[in-house]
One Martini backbone bead per residue (centre of mass of N, CA, C, O) as a GRO file, in nm:
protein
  232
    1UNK     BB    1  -2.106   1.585   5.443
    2UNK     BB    2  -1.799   1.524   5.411
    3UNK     BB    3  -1.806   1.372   5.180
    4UNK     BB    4  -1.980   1.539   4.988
    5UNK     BB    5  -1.773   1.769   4.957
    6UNK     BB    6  -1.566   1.629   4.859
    7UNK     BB    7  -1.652   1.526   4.610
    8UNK     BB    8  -1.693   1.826   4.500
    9UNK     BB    9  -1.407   1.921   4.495
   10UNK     BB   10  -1.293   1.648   4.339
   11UNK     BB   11  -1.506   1.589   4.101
   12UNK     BB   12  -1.686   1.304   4.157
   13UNK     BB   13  -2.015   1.393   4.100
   14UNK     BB   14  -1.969   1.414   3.820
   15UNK     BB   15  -2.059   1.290   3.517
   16UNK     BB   16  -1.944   1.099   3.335
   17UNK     BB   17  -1.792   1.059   2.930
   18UNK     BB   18  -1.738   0.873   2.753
   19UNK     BB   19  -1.618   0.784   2.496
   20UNK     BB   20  -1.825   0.658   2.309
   21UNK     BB   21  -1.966   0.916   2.313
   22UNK     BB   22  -1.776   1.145   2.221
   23UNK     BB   23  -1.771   1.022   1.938
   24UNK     BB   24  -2.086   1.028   1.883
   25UNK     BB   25  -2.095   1.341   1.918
   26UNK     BB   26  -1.870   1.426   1.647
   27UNK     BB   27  -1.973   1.306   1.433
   28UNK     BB   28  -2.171   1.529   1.287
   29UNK     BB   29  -1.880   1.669   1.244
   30UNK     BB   30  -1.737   1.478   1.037
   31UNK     BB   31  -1.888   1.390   0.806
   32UNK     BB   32  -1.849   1.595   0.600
   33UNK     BB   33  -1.536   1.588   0.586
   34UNK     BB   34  -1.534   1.313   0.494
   35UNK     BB   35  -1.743   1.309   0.245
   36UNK     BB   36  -1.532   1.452   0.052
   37UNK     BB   37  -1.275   1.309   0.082
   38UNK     BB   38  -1.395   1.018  -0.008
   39UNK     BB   39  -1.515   1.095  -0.271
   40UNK     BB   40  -1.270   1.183  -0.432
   41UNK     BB   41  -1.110   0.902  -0.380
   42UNK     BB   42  -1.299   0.737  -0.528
   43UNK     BB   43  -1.357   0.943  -0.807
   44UNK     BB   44  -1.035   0.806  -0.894
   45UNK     BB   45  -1.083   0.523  -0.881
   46UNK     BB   46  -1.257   0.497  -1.121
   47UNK     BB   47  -1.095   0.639  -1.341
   48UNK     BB   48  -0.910   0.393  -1.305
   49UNK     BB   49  -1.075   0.146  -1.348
   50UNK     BB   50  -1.200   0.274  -1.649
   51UNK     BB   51  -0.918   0.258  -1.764
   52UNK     BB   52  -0.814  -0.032  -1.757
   53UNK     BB   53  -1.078  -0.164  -1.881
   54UNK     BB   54  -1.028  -0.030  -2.169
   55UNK     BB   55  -0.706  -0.135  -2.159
   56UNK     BB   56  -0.809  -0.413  -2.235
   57UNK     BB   57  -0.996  -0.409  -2.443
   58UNK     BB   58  -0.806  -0.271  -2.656
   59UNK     BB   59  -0.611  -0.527  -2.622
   60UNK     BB   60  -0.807  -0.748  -2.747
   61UNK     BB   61  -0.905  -0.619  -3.016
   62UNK     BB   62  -0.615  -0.484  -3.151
   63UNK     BB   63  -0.564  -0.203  -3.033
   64UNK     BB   64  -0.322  -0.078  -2.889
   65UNK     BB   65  -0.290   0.225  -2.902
   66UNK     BB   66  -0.560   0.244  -2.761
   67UNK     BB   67  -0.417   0.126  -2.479
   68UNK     BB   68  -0.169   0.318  -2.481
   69UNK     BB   69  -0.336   0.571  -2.371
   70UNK     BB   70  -0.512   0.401  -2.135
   71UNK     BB   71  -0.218   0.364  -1.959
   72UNK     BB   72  -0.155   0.683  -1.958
   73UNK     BB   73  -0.432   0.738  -1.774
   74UNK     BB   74  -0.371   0.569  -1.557
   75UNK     BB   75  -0.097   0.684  -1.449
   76UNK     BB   76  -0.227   0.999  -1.426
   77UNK     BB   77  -0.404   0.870  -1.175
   78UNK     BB   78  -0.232   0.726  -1.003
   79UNK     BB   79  -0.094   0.988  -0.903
   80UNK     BB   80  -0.312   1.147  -0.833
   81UNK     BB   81  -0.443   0.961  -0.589
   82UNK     BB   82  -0.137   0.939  -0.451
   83UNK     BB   83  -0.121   1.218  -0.353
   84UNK     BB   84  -0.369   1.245  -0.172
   85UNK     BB   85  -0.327   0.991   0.036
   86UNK     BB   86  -0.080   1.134   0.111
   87UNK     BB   87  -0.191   1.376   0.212
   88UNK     BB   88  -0.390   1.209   0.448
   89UNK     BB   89  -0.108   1.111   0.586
   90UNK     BB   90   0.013   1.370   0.682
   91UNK     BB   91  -0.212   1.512   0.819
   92UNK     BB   92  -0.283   1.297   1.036
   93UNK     BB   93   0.005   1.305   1.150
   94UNK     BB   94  -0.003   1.600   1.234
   95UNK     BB   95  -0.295   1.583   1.445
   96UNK     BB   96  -0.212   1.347   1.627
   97UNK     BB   97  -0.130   1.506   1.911
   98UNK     BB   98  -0.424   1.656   1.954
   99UNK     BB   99  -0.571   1.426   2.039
  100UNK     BB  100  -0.856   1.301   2.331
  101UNK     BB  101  -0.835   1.010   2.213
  102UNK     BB  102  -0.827   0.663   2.164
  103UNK     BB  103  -0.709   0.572   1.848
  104UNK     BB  104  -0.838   0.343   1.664
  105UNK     BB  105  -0.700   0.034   1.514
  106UNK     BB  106  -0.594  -0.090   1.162
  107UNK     BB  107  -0.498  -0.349   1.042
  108UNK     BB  108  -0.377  -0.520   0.833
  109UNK     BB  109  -0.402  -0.737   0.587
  110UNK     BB  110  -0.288  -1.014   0.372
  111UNK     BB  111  -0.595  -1.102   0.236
  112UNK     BB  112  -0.638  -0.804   0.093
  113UNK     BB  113  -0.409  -0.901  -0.116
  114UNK     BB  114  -0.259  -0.933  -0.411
  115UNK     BB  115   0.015  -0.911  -0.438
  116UNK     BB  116   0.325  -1.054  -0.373
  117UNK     BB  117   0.453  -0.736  -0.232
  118UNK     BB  118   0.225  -0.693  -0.019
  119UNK     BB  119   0.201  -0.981   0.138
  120UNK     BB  120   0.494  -0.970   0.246
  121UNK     BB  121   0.506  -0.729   0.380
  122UNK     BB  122   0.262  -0.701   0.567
  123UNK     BB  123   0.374  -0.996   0.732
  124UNK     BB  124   0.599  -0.823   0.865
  125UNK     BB  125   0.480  -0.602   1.027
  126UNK     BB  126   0.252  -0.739   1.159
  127UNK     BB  127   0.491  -0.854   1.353
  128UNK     BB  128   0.573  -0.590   1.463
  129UNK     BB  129   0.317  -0.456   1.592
  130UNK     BB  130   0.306  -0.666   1.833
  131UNK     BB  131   0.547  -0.461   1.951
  132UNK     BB  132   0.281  -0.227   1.980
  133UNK     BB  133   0.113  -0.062   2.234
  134UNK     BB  134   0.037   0.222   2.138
  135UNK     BB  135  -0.175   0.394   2.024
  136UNK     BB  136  -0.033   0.633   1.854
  137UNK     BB  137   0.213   0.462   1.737
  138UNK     BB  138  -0.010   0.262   1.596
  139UNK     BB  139  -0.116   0.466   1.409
  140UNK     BB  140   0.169   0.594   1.321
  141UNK     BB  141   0.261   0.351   1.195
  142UNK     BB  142   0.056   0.248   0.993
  143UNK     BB  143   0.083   0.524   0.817
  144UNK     BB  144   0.355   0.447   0.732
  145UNK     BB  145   0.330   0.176   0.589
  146UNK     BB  146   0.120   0.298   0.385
  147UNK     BB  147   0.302   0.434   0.242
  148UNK     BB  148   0.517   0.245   0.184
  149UNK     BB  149   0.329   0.079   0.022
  150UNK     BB  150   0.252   0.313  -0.228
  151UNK     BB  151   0.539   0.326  -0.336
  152UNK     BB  152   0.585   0.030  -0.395
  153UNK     BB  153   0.367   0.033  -0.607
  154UNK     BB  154   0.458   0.316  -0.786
  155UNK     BB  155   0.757   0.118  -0.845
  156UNK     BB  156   0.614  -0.116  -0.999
  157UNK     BB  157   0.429   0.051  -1.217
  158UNK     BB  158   0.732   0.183  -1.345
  159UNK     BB  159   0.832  -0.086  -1.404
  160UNK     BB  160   0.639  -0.194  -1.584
  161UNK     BB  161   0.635   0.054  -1.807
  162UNK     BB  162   0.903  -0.004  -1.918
  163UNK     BB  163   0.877  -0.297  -1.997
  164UNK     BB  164   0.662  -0.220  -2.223
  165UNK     BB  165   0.840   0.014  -2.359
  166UNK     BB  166   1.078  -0.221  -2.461
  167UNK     BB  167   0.777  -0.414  -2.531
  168UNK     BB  168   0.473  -0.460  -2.674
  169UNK     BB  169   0.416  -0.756  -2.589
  170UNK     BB  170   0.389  -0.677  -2.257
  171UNK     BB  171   0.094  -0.557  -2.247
  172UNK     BB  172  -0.094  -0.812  -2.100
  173UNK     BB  173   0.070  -0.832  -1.855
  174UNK     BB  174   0.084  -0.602  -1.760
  175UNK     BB  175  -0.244  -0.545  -1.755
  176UNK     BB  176  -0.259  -0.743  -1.489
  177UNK     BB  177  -0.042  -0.608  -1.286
  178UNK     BB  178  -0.241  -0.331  -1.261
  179UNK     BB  179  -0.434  -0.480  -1.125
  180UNK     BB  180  -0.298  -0.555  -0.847
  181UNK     BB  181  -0.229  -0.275  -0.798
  182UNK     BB  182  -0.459  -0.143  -0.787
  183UNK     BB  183  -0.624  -0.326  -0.559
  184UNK     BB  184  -0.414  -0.214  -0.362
  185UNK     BB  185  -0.438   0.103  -0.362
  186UNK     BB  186  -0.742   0.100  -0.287
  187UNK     BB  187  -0.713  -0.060   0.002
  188UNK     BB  188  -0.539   0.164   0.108
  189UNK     BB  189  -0.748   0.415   0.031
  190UNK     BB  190  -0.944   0.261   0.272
  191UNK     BB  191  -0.753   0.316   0.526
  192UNK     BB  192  -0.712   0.575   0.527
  193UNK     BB  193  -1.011   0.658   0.564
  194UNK     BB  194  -1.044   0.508   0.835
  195UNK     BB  195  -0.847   0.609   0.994
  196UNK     BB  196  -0.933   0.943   0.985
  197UNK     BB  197  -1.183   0.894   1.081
  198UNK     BB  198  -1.130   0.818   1.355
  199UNK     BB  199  -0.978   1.032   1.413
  200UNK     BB  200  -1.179   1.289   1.403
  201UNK     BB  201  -1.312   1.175   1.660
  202UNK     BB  202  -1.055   1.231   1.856
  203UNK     BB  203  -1.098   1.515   1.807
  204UNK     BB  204  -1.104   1.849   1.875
  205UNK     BB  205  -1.299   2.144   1.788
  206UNK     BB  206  -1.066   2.304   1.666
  207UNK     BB  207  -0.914   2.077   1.511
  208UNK     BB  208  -1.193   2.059   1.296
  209UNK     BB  209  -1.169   2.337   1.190
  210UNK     BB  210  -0.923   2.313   1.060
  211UNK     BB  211  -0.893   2.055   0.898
  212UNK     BB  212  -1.179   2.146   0.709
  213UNK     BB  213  -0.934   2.360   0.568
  214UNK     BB  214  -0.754   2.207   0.471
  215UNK     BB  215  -0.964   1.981   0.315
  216UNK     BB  216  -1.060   2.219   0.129
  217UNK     BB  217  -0.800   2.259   0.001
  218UNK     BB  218  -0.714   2.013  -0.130
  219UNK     BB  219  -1.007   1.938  -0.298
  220UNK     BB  220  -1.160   2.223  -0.433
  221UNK     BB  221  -1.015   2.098  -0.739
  222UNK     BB  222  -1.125   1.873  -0.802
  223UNK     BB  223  -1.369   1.660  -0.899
  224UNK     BB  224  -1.548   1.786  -0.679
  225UNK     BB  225  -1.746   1.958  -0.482
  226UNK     BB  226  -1.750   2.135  -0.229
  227UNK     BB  227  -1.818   2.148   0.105
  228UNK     BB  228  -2.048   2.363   0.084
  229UNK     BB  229  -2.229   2.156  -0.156
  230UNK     BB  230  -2.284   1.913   0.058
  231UNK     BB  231  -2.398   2.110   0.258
  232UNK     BB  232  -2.732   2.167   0.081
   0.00000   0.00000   0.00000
C-alpha cells in the first residue's frame, strides 16, 4: 500500500505518452499549415521551372529576344521564391526555442546537389555539423547553413546574368549555369519545407495557432488560395 501511494503521488502510475505518439497526435493538425506553405513554394518552382525551360526553347529556335524575356522572368520568380523560402526559414527560427519535443535533423547530402559551389559548401559544413550534438543546436545550424546556401545561389546568378548581360554570346552557357542554380534552390526549398514540417510536429498547441496565423499572413496573397480554401 506504501509503495502504492508513494507511485501515485509521485505521479508514476500515469502511463507515459511517448514522443512518437505525440508527433502522431499533432500530424492532424499541422498538415493544413503544412500543405499551404508548401503548395505554394512548389507553384512558383514550377514558375521556374517553366520560365527557364522556355527560356532554353527559344534560344534553341535563335530567338535570343525572347529568350532574353524569359531570363528576366526567371530572375524576378527566383526572388520571389527565395524570399518565401527565407522567411520560412526565419519563422522556424523564430519558433525554435518553444518546440517541447526533440525535433529530428536532416542533414544536407552533397550528392544531392549539382553546382560546383553547392557540392563544396555542403561537403564542407557536413564535416563542421559531426562535432554538433543537440538537437536544437543542429536543427538550427541546418537552417542557418539553408540560408547561406541559398544567398549563394542567388550571388551565382547575378554573376551570371552580369556576365550574359556584357556579352550575349554568352546565353546559351548561361542558362545551362541556370539550370544547375535552379536544381540546387528547388533542392534547399525542399529541405527547408521538410525541416518546417518537423518542428511543426514538435511545437505546442498555443504555438501552432499563432505560427498558423503568422503563415497564413505569409502566404495568403501568393500564387495559391489561402488556408481557409485549402480546408473545404
Amino acid at each position: 500500500m506504501v509503495a502504492l501511494l508513494l507511485r501515485r503521488v509521485l505521479g508514476m502510475s500515469r502511463p507515459k505518452v511517448s514522443t512518437d505518439a505525440l508527433t502522431k497526435r499533432r500530424a492532424n493538425h499541422i498538415e493544413p499549415v503544412y500543405r499551404q506553405v508548401a503548395s505554394e513554394i512548389e507553384a512558383h518552382s514550377t514558375i521556374l521551372a517553366v520560365s527557364l525551360n522556355d527560356a532554353f526553347e527559344e534560344s534553341k529556335a535563335g530567338r535570343s529576344e525572347a529568350a532574353w524575356c524569359m531570363v528576366n522572368m526567371f530572375a524576378s520568380e527566383w526572388s520571389r521564391l527565395t524570399d518565401l523560402v527565407e522567411s520560412m526559414q526565419q519563422l522556424s527560427l523564430r519558433y525554435l526555442p518553444v518546440v517541447d519535443l526533440p525535433v529530428p535533423v536532416r542533414n544536407l547530402d552533397a550528392d544531392c546537389f549539382r553546382s560546383g559551389t553547392m557540392i563544396e559548401f555542403v561537403r564542407f559544413n557536413g564535416f563542421v555539423d559531426q562535432f554538433v550534438f543537440r538537437p536544437k543546436l543542429r536543427f538550427q545550424l541546418q537552417l542557418r547553413l539553408q540560408r547561406r546556401a541559398i544567398a549563394m545561389l542567388s550571388e551565382e546568378l547575378q554573376g551570371a546574368q552580369s556576365d550574359m548581360e556584357a556579352n550575349r554570346d554568352y546565353l546559351p552557357l548561361a542558362l545551362t549555369q541556370f539550370d544547375l542554380l535552379f536544381h540546387d534552390l528547388d533542392r534547399l526549398a525542399k529541405e527547408t519545407l521538410l525541416a518546417f514540417r518537423a518542428e511543426l510536429a514538435c511545437l505546442p498547441g498555443h504555438a501552432l495557432v499563432d505560427i498558423e496565423a503568422e503563415i497564413e499572413e505569409l502566404v495568403g496573397d501568393g500564387v495559391l488560395k489561402p488556408l481557409a480554401a485549402i480546408r473545404q
